[in-house]
C-alpha atoms as a printed R data frame, in Angstrom:
   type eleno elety resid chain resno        x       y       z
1  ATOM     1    CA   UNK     A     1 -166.518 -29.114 -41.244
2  ATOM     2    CA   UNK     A     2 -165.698 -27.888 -37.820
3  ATOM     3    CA   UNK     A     3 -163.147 -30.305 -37.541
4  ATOM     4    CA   UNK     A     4 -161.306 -29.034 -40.826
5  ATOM     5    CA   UNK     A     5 -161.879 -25.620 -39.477
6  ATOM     6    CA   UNK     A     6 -159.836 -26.475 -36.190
7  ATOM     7    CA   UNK     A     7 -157.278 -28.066 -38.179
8  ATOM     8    CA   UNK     A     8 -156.464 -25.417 -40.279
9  ATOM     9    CA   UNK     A     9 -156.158 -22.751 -37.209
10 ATOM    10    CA   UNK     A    10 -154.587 -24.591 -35.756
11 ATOM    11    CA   UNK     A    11 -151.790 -25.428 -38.883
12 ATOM    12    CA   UNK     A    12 -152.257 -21.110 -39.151
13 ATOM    13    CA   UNK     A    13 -151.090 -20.856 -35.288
14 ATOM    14    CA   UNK     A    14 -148.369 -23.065 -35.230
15 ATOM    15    CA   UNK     A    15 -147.248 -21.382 -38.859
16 ATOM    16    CA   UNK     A    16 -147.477 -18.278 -36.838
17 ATOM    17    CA   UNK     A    17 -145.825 -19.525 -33.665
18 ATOM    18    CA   UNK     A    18 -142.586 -20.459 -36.462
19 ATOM    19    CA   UNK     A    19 -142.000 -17.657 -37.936
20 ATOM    20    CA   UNK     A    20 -142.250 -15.678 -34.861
21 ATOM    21    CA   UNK     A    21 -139.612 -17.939 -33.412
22 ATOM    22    CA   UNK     A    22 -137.347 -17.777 -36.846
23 ATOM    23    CA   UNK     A    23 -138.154 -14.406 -36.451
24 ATOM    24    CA   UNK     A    24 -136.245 -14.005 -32.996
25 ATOM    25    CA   UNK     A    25 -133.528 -16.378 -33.692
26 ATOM    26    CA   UNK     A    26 -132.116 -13.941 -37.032
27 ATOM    27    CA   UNK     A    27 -132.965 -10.768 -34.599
28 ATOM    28    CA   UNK     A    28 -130.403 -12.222 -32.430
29 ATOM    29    CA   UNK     A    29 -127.748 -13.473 -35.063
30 ATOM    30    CA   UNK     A    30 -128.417  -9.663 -36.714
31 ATOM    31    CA   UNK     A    31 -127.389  -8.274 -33.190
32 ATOM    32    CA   UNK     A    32 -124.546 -10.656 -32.844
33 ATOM    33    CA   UNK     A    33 -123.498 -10.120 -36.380
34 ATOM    34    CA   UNK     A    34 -123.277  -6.150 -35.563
35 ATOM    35    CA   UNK     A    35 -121.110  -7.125 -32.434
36 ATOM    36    CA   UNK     A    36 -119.039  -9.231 -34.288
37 ATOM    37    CA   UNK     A    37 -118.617  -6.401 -36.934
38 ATOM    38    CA   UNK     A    38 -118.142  -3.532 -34.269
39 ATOM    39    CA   UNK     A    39 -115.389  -5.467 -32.882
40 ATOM    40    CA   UNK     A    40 -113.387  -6.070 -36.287
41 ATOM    41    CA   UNK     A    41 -113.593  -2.170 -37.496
42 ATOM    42    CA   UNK     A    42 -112.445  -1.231 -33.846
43 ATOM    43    CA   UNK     A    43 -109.631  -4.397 -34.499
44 ATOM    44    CA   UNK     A    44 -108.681  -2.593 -38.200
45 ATOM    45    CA   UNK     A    45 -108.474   0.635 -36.784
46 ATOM    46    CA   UNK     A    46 -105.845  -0.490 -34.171
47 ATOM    47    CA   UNK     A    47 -104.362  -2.487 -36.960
48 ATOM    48    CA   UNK     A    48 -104.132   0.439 -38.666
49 ATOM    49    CA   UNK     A    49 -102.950   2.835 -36.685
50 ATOM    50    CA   UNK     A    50 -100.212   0.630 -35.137
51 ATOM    51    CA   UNK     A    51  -98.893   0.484 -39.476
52 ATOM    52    CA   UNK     A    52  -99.247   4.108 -39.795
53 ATOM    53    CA   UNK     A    53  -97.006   4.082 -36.504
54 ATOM    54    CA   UNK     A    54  -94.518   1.971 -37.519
55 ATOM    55    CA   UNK     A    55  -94.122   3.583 -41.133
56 ATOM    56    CA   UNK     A    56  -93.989   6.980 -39.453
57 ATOM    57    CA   UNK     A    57  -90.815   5.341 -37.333
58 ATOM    58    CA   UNK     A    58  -88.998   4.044 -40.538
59 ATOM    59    CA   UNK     A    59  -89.598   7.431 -42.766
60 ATOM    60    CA   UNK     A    60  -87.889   9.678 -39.496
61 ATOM    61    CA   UNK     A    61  -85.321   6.327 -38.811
62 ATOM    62    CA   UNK     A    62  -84.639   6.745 -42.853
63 ATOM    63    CA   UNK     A    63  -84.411  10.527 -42.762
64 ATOM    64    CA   UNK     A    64  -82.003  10.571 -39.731
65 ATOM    65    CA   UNK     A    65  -79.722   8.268 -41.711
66 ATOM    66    CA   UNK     A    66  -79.995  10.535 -44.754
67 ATOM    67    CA   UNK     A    67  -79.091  13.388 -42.976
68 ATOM    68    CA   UNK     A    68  -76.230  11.710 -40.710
69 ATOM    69    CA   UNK     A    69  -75.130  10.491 -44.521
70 ATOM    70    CA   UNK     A    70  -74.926  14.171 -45.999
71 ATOM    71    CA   UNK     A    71  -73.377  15.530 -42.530
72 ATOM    72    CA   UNK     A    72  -70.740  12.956 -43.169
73 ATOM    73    CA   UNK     A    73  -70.405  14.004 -47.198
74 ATOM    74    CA   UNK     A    74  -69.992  17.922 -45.739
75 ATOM    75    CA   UNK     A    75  -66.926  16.828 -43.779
76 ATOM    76    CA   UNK     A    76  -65.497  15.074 -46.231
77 ATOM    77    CA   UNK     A    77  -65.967  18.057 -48.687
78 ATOM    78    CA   UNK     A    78  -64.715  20.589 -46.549
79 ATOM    79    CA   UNK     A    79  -61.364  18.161 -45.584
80 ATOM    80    CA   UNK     A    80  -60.437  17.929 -49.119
């Protein structure tokens, strides 16, 4: 009996020693996962803002045409 007794704490430790270990091992991939997820929303954000950047330079490239265009119309209008 005492025998089946130390087996089974013993089975009970090492099933305890486990899942403490498993337990550690997801902390870290949690933490690394975070990281990993800290680094691609500060990635988007540049990503972002570098589009919003580049649409703000065609819009004033496009209006600067448009206005050249109707500057251009004017002089012709007053000429004739």
């Amino acid at each position: 009996m005492e025998i089946l007794l130390t087996v089974v704490i013993t089975l009970m430790f090492v099933a305890l020693l486990g899942a403490g270990i498993t337990l550690v091992t997801v902390y870290k991939k949690v933490n690394d996962l975070e990281g990993m997820n800290n680094h691609m929303s500060s990635d988007i954000e540049h990503i972002n803002r570098d589009l919003l950047d580049r649409i703000d330079g065609w819009v004033s490239s496009t209006d600067r045409r448009f206005d050249k265009l109707l500057n251009d119309l004017e002089q012709i209008k007053k000429i004739k």
